[in-house]
N, C-alpha and C positions, 0 to 999 in steps of 0.2 A: 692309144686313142689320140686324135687330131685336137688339138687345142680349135680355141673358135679364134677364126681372122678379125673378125668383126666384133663389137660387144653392141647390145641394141638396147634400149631402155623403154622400158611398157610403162609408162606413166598415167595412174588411175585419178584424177582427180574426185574428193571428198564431196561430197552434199550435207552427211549427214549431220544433222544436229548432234550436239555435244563431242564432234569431232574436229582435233585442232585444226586448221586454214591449213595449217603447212604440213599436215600428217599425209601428206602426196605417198603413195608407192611408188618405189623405183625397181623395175628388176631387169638382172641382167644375167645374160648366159655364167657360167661359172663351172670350173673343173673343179667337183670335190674328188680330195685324194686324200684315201684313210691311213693309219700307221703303219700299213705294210705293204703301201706305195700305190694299192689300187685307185683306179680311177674311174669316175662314172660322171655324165654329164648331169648337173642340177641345177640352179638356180639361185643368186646372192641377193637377198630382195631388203629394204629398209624404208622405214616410216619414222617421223617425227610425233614426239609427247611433249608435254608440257613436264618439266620436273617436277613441277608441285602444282597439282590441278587446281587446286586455291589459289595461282597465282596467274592465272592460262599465258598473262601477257610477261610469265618473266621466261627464265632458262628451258630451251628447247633441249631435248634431248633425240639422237639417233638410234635407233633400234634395230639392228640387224639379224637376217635368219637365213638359214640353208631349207631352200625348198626342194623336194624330191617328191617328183611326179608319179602319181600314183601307177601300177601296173595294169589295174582294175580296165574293163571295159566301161562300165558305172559307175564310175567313183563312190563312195559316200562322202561322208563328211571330215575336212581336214585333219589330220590328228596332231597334235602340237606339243612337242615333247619338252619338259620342264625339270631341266635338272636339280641336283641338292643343292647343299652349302647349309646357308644360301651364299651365292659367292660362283657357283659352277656353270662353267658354258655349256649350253645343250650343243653347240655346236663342234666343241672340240670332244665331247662324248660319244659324238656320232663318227668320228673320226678312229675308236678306241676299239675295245672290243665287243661292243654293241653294234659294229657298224652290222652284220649281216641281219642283226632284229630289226634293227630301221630297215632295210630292204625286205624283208619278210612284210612288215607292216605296212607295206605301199599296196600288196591286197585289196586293203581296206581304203586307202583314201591316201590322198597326199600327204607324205610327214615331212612337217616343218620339225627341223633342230633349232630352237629358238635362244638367243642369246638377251636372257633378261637384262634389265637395267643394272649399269656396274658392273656388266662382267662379260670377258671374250668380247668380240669385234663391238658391242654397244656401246654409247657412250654411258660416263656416269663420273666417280669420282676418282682422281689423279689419287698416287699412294700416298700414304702419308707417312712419315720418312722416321719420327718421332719411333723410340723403343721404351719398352719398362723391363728393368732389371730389378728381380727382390732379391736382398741383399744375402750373399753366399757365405756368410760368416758365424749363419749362425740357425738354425730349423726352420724352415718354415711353418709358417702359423697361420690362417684366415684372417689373422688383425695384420700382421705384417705384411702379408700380401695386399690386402685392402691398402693399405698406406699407401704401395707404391705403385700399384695401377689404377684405381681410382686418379690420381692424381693429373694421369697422362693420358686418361679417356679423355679428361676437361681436357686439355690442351688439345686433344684430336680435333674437338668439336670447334672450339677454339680456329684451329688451324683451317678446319673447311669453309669458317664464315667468315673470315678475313680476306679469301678467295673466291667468294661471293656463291660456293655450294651452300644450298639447304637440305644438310643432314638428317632433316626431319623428315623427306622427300623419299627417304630410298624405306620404305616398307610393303607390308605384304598387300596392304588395299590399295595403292600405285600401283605395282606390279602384276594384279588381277587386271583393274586396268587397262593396263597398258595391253594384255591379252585381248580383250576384249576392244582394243581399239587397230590391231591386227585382225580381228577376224572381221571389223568392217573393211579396213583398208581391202582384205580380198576380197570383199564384197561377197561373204558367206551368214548363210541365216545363223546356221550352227558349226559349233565347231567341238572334235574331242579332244577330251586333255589325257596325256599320259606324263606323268611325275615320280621321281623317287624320293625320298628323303624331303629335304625340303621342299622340294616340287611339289610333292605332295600336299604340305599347309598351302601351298599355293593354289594348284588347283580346287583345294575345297575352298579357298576363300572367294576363288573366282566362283565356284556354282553358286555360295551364297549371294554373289553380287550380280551374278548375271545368270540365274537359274536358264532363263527361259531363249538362252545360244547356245546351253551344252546339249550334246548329242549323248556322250557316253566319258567314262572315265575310267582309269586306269592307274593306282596309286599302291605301289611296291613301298616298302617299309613306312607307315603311315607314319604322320606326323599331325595330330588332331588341331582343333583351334587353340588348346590350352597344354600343350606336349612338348610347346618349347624347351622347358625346364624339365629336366628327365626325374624317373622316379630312383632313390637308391634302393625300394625296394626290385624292379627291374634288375638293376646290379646284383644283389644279393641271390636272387631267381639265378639268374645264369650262373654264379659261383659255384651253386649248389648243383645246377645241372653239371657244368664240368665235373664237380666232384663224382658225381655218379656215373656219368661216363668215364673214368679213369678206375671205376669199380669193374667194369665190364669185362675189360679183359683183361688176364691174369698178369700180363706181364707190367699193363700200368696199374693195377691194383696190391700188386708185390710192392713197385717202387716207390707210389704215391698212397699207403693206403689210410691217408686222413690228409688229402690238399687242402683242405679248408681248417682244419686245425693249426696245420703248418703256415699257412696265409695268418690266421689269428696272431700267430705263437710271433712270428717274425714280426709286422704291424707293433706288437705289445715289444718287442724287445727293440727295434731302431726305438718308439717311443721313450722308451728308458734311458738309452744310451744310441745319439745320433751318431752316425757315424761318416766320416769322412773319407772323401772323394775326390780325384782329379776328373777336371771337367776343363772342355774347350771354351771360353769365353765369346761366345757370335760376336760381340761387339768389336772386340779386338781380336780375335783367332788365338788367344795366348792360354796356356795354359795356367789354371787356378785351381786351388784347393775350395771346398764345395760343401759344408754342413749335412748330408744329409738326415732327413724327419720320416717320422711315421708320416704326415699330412705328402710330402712329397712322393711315396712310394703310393699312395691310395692313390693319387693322382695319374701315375704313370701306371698302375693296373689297373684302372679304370679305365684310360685311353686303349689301353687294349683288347679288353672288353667287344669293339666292335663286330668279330669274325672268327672265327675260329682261326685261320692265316695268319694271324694277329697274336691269338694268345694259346697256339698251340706250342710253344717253349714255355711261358707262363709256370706251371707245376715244377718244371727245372731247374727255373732262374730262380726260384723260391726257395728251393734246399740249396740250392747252391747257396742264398746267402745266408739264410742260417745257418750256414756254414763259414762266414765271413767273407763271400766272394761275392763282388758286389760288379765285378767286370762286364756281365752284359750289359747294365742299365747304364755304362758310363758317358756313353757317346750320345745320349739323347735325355739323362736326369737334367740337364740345365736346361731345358725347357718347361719346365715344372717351374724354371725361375726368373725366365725371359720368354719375349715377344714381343709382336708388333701389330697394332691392330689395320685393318683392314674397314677404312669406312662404310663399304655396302655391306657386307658380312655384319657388322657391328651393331649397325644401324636397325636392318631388317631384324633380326633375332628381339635386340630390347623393344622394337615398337611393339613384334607380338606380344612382349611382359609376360605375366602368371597371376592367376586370379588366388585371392586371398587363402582358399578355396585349397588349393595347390600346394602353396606358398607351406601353409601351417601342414599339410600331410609331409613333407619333404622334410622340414625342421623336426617331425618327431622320428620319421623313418632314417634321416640321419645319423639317429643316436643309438639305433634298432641295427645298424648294418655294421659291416664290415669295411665298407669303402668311404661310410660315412655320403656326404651329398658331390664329392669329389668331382663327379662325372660333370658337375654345373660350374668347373671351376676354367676361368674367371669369372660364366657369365653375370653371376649374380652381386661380383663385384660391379662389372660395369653397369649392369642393370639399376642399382643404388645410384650409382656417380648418374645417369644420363636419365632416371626413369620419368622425364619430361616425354620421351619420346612415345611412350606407352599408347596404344590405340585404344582402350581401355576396354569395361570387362564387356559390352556387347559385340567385339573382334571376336573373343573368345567362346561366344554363346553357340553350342550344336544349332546345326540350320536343318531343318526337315526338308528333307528329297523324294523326288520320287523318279531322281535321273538315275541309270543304272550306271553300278558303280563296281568294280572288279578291286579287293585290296589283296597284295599279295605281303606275306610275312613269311619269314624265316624264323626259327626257336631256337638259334645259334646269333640273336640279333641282338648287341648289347647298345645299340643307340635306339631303333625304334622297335618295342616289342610288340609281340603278338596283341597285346593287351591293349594298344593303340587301337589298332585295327579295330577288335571287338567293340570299344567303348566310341570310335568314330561311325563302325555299321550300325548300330542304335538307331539312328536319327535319320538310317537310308531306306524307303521302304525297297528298293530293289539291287540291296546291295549284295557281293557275292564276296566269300572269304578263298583262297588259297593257301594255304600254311604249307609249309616245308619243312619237313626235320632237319635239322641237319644246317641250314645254311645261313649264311650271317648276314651283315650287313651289304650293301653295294653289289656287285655284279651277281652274287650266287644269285640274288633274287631274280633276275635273268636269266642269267646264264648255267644254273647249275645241273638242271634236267631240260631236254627236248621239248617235256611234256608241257611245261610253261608259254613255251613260244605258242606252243597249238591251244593252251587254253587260251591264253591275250587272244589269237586271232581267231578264236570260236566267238567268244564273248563281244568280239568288236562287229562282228556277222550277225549278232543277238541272239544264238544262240543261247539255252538254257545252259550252263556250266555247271549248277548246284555249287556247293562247298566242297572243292575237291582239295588231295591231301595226295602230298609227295615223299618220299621218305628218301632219305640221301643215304651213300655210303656213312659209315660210322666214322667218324675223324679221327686223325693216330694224331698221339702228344709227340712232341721231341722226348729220347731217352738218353741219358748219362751214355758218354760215347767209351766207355767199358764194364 
């Protein structure tokens, strides 16, 4: 395909009320090309916000999107795709292995890949360069870790006002927003949202805020107003489900036949007796010796948790260490003890917070689980250090809808579960459920059956869909390789 000679700029001047002076659209020809080199002509478009709409007259911000013109002879209404994190480009996800369901979805209406504020080609905030290490000498503990990242959230925040960012700027009621100040710039009545993960608190935030521009919505692994903060009884669900899938068939029910006993038994014994580790130090690449804790191991199989892809060695690595081989987890246990925050990421997550509500369910199902509240680990450290930033509990309050609303979940999903979805379709009168057996977090919810594509593009047709149900292949664990 011929590159464009020329680039031309369609410049839409604003009228509307409560829209920034400088929020001008610009768009220009643009060759997208996805990860395996295809190329198709679309469009690079950007508008101006205000960072912090409490301030109109301070820092502007750029916002940029990949528009892909619809195939339709009719278009309907744009559909605006809103990735997780939060922290993720819609734009370089459209590039990935989504790209052929963005092209599927031009059916329906033009899909913009939208790059939120803070992240992929938008402007937002510069990295911040600062690290926290908890100290490798000796278990980690939730008081110990507290000590030492608490400490370097202050400094983060520290570090963006010095630079004249307002940290308090990058949450989910901006970034609603900021949607909403895109679908004027194209000068559209309505617009629909499509979201995964975090996209998903997003685009519900946006219907609360702007009911009456949504067309339709589309929200794969939900993320509710108050979901920020995960449940460990969630964790514990899916523990249990693996264990009983590794019942199913004989040959993982011979090897494994009590994973969840053996997960307890191992937990109870590092607790007793930490045991040590060579680990890469990221800060300096050097090789160190490494404490590890019962707390550090809940952390690192809860991180796993996400997908099946993810934690289908999981049962393996478990007898292997109870057996005192601790080799698979070595190349990535030091992250259970280091990192580096991420101002938008950081920011957005603590302004949603957790209602009291929440807060006291999580503290006792903590003590009820196996993984304990692990899966929230740092955030509710930084959440403590920063909880200035909290939008507080009317953020978090169900909005009553009556825009149609499609969620899709996966029952292999250890970040957002089924449960999400039920307790957000509550409060939708015309909301529709998809569940999948079988598939976990991020692409399966897509990509894992045909069937998905064709319901998304039935239900965006208004088709009735009902609550339909996908059942996936059964998932194979890793087995001992003799």
């Amino acid at each position: 395909m011929k590159k464009y000679v020329i680039s031309y700029f369609l410049v839409i001047i604003i009228s509307n009320a409560g829209v920034s002076q400088e929020s001008t659209l610009k768009i220009e020809p643009y060759i997208f090309e996805n990860s395996k080199g295809e190329q198709i002509d679309a469009e690079l478009g950007n508008f101006k916000v205000p960072e912090n709409r409490s301030s109109p007259e301070g820092k502007q911000l750029t916002l940029k999107f990949v528009r892909f013109k619809s195939t339709s002879p009719n278009p309907g209404s744009p559909i605006i795709y809103l990735a997780g994190g939060p922290g993720g480009s819609g734009i370089n996800t459209a590039r990935g292995p989504r790209f052929d369901l963005f092209m599927r979805m031009r059916e329906i209406g033009d899909v913009i890949a939208f790059d939120q504020r803070g992240t992929g080609m938008s402007d937002g905030l510069p990295d911040y360069p600062g690290y926290y290490l908890v100290d490798l000498s000796k278990p980690m503990t939730p008081e110990n870790a507290s000590e030492a990242i608490a400490s370097e959230v202050i400094k983060m925040e520290d570090f963006y006002q010095e630079l004249g960012h307002d940290l308090s700027a990058y949450n989910t009621n901006e970034s609603a927003d900021d949607i909403n100040d895109l679908r004027k710039v194209l000068g559209e009545d309505k617009v629909s949202l499509w979201g995964i993960s975090y996209g998903t608190h997003l685009a519900l935030t946006t219907l609360k805020r702007h009911e009456q521009h949504i067309n339709r919505c589309i929200l794969a692994g939900v993320e509710g107003y108050d979901h920020t903060v995960k449940l460990p009884s969630d964790q514990q669900d899916l523990l249990e489900r693996i264990d009983s899938l590794l019942k199913i068939r004989p040959e993982t029910q011979e090897i494994y036949p009590d994973f969840l006993g053996d997960l307890e038994n191992l937990l109870s014994k590092v607790g007793r007796a930490p045991v040590t580790i060579n680990v890469r130090n990221p800060l300096n690449h050097e090789e160190v010796l490494m404490v590890l804790g019962k707390f550090d191991l809940q952390i690192l199989f809860s991180w796993s948790l996400g997908a099946p892809e993810n934690f289908k060695d999981l049962p393996l690595l478990v007898k292997k260490m109870l057996k005192g081989d601790f080799s698979g987890i070595t190349e990535y246990a030091i992250y259970t003890r280091a990192g580096q925050f991420n101002g938008m990421s950081t920011a957005m997550d603590i302004a949603s917070g957790i209602s009291d509500e929440r807060l006291e369910r999580i503290t006792t199902e903590s003590r009820q689980t196996l993984l304990g509240d692990a899966i929230n680990f740092p955030y509710l450290i930084e959440y403590n250090a920063l909880k200035h930033f909290d939008l507080g509990a009317e953020f978090r309050t169900p909005f009553e809808s009556e825009v149609p609303v499609m969620c899709i979940s996966g029952t292999l999903d250890g970040r957002t579960s089924v449960r999400n979805a039920k307790i957000t379709l509550k409060s939708l009168a015309n909301g529709h459920h998809l569940i999948i057996d079988g598939a976990g977090h991020s692409d399966p919810l897509f990509l894992s059956s045909p069937k998905i594509t064709e319901y998304m593009i039935d239900f965006m047709k208004g088709e009735d869909i009902g609550n339909p149900r996908i059942s996936l292949p059964l998932m194979e664990f890793d087995l001992p390789a003799n």
